[in-house]
C-alpha positions in Angstrom: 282.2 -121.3 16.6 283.2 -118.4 18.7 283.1 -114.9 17.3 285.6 -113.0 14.8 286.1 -109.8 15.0 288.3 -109.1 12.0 288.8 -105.2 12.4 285.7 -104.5 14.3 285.6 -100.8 15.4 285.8 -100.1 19.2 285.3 -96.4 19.5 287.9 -94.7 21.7 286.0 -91.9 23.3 286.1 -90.5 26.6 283.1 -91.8 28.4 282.3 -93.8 31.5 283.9 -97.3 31.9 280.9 -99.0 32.1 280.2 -98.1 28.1 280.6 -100.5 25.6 280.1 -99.6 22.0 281.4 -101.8 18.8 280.6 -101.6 15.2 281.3 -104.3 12.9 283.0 -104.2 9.6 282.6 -106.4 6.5 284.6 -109.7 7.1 283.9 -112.5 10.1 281.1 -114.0 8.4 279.5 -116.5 6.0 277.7 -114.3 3.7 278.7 -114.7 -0.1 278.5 -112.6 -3.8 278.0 -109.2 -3.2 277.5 -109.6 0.7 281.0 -111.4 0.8 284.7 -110.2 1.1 286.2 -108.8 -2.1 288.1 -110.1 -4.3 286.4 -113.4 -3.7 282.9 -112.9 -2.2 283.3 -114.8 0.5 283.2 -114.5 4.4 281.3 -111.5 4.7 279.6 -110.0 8.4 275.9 -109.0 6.6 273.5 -108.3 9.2 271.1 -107.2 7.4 267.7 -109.3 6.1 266.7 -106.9 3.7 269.5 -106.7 1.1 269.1 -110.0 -0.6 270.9 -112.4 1.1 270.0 -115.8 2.2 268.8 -115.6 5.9 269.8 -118.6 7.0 273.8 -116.5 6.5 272.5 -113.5 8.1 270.9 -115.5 10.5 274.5 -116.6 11.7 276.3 -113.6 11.1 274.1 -112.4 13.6 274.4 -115.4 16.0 278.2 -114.6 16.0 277.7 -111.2 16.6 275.4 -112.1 19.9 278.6 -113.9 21.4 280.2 -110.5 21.7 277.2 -108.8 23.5 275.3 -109.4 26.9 271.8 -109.7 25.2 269.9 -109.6 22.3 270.1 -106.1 19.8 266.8 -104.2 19.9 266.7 -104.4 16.0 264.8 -101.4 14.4 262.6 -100.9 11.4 264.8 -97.8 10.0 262.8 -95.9 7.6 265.1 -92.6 7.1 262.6 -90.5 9.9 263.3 -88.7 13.1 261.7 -91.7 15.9 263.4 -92.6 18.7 262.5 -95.2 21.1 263.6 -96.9 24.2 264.9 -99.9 23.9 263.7 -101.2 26.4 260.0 -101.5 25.0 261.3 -103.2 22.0 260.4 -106.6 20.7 259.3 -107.1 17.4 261.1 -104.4 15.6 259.1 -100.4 15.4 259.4 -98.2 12.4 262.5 -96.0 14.4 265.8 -94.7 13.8 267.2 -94.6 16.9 266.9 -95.6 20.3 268.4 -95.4 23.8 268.4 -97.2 27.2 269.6 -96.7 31.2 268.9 -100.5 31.8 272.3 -102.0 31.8 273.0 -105.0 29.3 270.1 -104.0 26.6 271.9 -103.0 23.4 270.4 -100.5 21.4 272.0 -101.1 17.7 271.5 -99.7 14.3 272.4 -100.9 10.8 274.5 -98.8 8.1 276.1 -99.2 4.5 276.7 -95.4 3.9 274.5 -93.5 6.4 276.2 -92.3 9.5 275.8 -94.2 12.9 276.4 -91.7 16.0 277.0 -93.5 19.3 275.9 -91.5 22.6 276.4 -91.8 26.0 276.5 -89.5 29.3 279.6 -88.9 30.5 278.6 -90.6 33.8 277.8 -94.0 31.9 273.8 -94.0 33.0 272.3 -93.5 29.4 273.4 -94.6 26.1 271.9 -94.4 22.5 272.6 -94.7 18.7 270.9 -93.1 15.7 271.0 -94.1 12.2 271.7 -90.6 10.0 271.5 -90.5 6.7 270.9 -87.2 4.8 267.1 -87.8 5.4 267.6 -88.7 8.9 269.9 -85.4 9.6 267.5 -83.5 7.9 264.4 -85.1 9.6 266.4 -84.3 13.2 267.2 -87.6 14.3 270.5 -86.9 15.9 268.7 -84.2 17.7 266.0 -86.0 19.0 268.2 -88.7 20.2 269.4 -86.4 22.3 266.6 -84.7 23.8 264.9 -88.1 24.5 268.4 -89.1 26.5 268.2 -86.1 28.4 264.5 -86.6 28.8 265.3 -89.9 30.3 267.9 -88.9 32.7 265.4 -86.0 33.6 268.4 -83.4 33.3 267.8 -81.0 30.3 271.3 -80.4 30.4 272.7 -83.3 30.5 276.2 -84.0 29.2 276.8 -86.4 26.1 279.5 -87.4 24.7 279.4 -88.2 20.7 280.9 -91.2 18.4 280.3 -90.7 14.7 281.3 -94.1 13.4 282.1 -94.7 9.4 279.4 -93.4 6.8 280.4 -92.2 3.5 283.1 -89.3 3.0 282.1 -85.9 1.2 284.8 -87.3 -1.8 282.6 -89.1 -2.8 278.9 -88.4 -1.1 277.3 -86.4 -4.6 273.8 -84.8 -4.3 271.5 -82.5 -5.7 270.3 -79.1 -4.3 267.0 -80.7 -2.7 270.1 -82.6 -0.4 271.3 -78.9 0.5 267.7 -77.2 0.5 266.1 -80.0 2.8 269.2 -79.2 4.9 269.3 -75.6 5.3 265.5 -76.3 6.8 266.8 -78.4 9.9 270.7 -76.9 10.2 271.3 -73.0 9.6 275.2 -73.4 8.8 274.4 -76.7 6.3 275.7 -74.7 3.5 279.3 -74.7 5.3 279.2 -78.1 4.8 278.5 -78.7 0.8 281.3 -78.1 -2.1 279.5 -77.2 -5.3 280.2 -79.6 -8.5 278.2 -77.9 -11.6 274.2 -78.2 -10.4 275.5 -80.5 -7.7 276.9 -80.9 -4.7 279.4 -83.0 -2.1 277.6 -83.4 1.1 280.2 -83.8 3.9 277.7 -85.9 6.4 280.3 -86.0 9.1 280.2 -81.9 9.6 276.7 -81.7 9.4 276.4 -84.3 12.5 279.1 -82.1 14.0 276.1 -79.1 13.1 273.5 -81.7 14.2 275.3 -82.3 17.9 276.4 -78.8 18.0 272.1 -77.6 18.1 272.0 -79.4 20.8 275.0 -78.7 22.8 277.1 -81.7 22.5 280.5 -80.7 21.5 282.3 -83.4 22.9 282.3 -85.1 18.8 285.1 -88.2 18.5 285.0 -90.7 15.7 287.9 -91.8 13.1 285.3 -90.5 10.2 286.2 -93.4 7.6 285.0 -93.5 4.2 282.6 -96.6 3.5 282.9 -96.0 -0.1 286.3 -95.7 -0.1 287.5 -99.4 1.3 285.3 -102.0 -0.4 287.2 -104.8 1.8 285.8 -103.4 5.0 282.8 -101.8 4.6 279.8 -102.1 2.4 278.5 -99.3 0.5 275.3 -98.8 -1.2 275.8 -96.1 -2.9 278.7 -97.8 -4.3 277.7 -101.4 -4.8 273.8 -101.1 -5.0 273.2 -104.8 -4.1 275.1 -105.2 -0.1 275.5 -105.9 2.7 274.9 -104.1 6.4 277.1 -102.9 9.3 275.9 -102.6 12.9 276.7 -100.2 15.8 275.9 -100.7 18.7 275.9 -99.2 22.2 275.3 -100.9 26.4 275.8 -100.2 29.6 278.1 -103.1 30.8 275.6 -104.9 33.0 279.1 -106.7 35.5 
C-alpha cells in the first residue's frame, strides 16, 4: 500500500532547499478506539508503542510512514530531559529528547500528543535537528541545547538557524499550577510574559516560551502555524485531552538526491 498523507504538515519556512521536514497528523492509518479517527475510531496514524495500542498497527503505521522518508527515523527514548544526540550514533533507541545530523538522508524524528516539536535547520541546509518540548523539556533547556549542539556540530558558535514550532497544545486550554511557572522562571527570565493567571492557576502559552527558548539562544528566525492539538480531535491526538492516545511524529533530513 503506498503512503497517505491525509493533512500531513509540511512546514513552510525559509530554509535551504535541500531540507525536508513533515509531521504527521491523526488519519492515514490502521490504528483503532481511542488511537483511531473520531467519530468512528478508525484509521488512525499512531506511531507510538507506548500508548496501548496493538503493535502489529503501529508497526504499519510506521511502515507507511517510511515510504515517505529516505531511511529509517532515529527513534528516541523521550523522557521529558534536556539530552540531545546525534543521530547518527543511534540504533536502539537512548533516553534523549532531541537530536540532530549533517549526514544527508538520516532523519532525526520526535514523537508528540500535546508537547511542542521544534524543527531546526541552518539556513545553508548542512545541519538539521528536532526537539521534543514539553513544559519539562523547556524548562530542562532542551530547545536550547539543541541548538548549541548544532552549532557545536557545524563548529560555528554563531551559526544561523532557522526555527519550525509545529502543533502542541494552545495556552486556551494548556492549565497548570505555579510549580509550571516557578520551574520556568528558573530556565527563561521573561516566562512570566507568557502565563495568564486563572485563580491559583495558570495558562501556559508553550508556543511563546519556545519563542523565549530560541530567542536565549539567538534564533529569531521562529515560523510555525501554532495549531492547537487539543483543540481539533480529528487531526491531532491530545493527551491531556484524551488520556488514553495516540502519537504524532516530526521529523527533519537533509535531502540526500
Amino acid at each position: 500500500m503506498s503512503v497517505a498523507e491525509p493533512g500531513w504538515i509540511r512546514p513552510d519556512w525559509p530554509v535551504n532547499r535541500r531540507v525536508r521536514a513533515l509531521i504527521t497528523t491523526r488519519p492515514g492509518g490502521v490504528s483503532t478506539g481511542p488511537w483511531g479517527v473520531p467519530p468512528f475510531g478508525t484509521g488512525g496514524l499512531n506511531l507510538g508503542f507506548l500508548g496501548g495500542d496493538a503493535a502489529d498497527a503501529v508497526g504499519e503505521n510506521r511502515r507507511r510512514l517510511r515510504v515517505a522518508l529516505p531511511s529509517e527515523p532515529r527513534w528516541l527514548k523521550q523522557v521529558h530531559g534536556a539530552t540531545v544526540v546525534r543521530a547518527d550514533d543511534v540504533d536502539a533507541p537512548p533516553e534523549a529528547d532531541a537530536s540532530y545530523t549533517l549526514t544527508p538522508g538520516v532523519v532525526p524524528v520526535v514523537m508528540v500528543a500535546d508537547c511542542m516539536p521544534v524543527l531546526l535547520a541552518d539556513v545553508d541546509g548542512r545541519c538539521v535537528g528536532v526537539a521534543h518540548a514539553g513544559w519539562r523539556g523547556v524548562a530542562s533547556g532542551i530547545i536550547q541545547a539543541t541548538v548549541r549542539a548544532m552549532r557545536a556540530a557545524l563548529d560555528k558558535r554563531e551559526a544561523e538557524l532557522v526555527a519550525y514550532l509545529g502543533p502542541a497544545i494552545g495556552p486556551a486550554h494548556f492549565e497548570v499550577g505555579p510549580e509550571v511557572l516557578e520551574a520556568m522562571a528558573g530556565t527563561l527570565p521573561h516566562a512570566a510574559d507568557a502565563f495568564q493567571p486563572r485563580g491559583d492557576r495558570y495558562f501556559a502559552d508553550l508556543f511563546a516560551l519556545g519563542r523565549q527558548a530560541l530567542r536565549d539562544v539567538g534564533v529569531t528566525r521562529v515560523h510555525g502555524s501554532m495549531e492547537c492539538t487539543y483543540s481539533a480531535p480529528e487531526r491531532f491526538y491530545s493527551f491531556r485531552r484524551d488520556r488514553v492516545t495516540g502519537r504524532h511524529a516530526a521529523l527533519v533530513w537533509i535531502d540526500p538526491k
